[in-house]
C-alpha positions in Angstrom: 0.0 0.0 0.0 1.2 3.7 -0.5 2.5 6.3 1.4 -0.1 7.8 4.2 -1.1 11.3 4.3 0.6 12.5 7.2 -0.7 16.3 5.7 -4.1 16.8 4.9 -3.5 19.7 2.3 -0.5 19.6 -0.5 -1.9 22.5 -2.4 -1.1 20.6 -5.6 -4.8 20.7 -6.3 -5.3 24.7 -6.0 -5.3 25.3 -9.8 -8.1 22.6 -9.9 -6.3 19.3 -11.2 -6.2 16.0 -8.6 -3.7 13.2 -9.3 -4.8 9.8 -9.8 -3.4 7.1 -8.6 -0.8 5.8 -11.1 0.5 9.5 -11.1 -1.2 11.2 -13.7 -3.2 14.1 -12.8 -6.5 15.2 -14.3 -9.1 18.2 -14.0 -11.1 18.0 -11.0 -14.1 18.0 -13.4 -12.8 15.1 -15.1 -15.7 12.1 -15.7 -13.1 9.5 -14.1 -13.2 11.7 -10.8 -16.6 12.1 -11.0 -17.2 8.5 -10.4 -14.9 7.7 -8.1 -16.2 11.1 -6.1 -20.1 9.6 -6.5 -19.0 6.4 -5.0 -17.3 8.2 -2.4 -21.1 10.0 -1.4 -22.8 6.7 -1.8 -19.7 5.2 0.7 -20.7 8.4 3.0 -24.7 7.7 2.8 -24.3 4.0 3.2 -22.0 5.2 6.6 -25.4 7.6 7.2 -27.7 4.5 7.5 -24.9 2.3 9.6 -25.9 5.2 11.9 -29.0 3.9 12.8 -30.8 1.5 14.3 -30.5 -1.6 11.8 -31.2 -5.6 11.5 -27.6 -7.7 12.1 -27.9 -8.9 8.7 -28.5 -6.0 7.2 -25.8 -4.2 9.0 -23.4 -7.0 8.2 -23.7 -6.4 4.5 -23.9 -2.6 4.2 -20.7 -2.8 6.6 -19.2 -5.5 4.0 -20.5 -3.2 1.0 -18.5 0.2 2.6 -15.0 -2.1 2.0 -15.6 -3.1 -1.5 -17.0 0.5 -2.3 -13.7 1.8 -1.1 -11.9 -1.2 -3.7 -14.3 0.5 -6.3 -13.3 3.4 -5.9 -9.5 2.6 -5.9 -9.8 1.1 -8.8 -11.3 4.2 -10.5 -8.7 6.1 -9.3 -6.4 3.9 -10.3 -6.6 3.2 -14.7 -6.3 -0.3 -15.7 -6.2 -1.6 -12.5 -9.4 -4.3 -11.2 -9.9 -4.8 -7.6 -14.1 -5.7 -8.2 -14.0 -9.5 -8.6 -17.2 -11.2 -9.5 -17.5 -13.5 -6.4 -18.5 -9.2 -5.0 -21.6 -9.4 -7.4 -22.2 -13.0 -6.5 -22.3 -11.9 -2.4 -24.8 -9.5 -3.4 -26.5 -11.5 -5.5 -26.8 -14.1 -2.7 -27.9 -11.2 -0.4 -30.6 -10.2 -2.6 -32.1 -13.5 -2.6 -32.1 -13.9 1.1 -33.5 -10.2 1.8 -36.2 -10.6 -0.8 -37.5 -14.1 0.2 -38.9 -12.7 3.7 -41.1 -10.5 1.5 -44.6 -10.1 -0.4 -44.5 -9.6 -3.6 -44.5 -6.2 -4.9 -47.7 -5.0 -6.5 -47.2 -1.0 -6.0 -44.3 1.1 -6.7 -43.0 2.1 -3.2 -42.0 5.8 -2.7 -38.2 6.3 -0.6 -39.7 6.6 2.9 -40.7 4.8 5.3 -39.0 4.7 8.6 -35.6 6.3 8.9 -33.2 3.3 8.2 -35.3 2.7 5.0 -35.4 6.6 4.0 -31.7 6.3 4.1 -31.6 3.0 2.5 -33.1 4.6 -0.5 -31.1 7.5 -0.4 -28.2 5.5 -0.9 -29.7 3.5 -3.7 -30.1 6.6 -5.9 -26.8 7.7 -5.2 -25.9 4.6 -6.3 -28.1 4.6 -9.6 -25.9 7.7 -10.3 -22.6 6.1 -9.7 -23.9 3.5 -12.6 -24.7 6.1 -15.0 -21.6 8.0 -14.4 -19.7 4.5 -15.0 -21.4 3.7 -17.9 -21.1 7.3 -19.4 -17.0 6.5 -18.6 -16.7 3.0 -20.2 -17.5 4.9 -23.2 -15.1 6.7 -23.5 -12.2 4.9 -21.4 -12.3 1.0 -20.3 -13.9 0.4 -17.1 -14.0 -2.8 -15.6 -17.6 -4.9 -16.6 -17.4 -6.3 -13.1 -17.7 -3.1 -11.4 -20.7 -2.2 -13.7 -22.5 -5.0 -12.3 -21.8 -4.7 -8.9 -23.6 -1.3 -8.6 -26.7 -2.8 -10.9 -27.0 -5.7 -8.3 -25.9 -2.9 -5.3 -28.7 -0.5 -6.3 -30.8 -3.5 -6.4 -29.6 -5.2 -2.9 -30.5 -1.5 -1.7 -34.0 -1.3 -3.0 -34.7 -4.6 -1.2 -32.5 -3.4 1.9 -35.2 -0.6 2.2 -38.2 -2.8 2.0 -37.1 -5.1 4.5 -36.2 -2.0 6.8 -39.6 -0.5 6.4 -41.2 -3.7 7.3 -38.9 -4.4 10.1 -40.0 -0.9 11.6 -43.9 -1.9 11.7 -44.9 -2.5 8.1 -44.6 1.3 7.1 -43.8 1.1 3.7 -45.2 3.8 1.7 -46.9 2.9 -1.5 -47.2 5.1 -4.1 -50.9 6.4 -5.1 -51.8 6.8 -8.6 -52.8 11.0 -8.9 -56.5 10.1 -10.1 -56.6 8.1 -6.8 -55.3 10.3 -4.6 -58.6 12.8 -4.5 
């Protein structure tokens, strides 16, 4: 592992550049810093919800999820280098199924609220939505790993499910969405 900062500020980024990890340095505007900036927020609102009052297993793997987003967003910081395996997506995957067999099937769209843990929840699955379109607006124009694409699919999704079982946990207080000609 690299040097640690032993001095928060270095100044090198006061004419609005940032290096990246293998040395190059980029505008702070630059897509590739963008992403890896985005997955930083999402790391920050997945630490928001760790703040409260959640299930074991749901802790367990948003806890899990804040280490590999940190490997996602070293590796976006870092061209050409992969540190988002596949057996990541397959955890989540796994995850998904367990969350979502404790659960009815869904028949309304479900509006982000809820209780707290699952306002949060869903708070952190559209800032993860946006790390994906930020990615996917990258790979076309420099490689990005296809793993790492997946991973925040299944993430955003894992999230989503995350929130129901949150709102459910907290006395059934999901909040369904009601069609405008129904609402009076």
């Amino acid at each position: 592992m690299g040097n640690r900062l032993s001095k928060i500020y270095t100044r090198t980024g006061d004419k609005g550049t940032t290096g990246l990890g293998d040395g190059s340095r980029v505008d702070k505007d630059h897509l590739r810093v963008e992403c890896y900036g985005t997955v930083d927020e999402l790391n920050s609102v997945i630490g928001l919800l760790l703040a409260s009052d959640l299930d074991a297993d749901v802790r367990d793997c948003m806890t899990r999820t804040q280490h590999e987003l940190f490997d996602l967003g070293g590796e976006l910081c870092m061209p050409g280098v992969v540190l988002i395996p596949e057996s990541f997506v397959e955890q989540l995957e796994a995850d998904l199924d367990r969350f979502n067999e404790t659960l009815p099937p869904l028949k309304d769209f479900i509006l982000p609220g809820g209780s707290e843990p699952a306002a949060r929840c869903h708070l952190a699955r559209t800032v993860c939505r946006r790390a994906e379109r930020l990615m996917v607006a990258l790979d076309k124009l420099e490689d990005v790993n296809p793993v790492s694409l997946r991973y925040l699919n299944r993430l955003s999704d894992l999230l989503f499910v995350s929130a129901r079982v949150l709102a459910r946990a907290d006395g059934n207080t999901e909040v369904l969405w009601v069609h405008g000609d129904e609402r009076g």
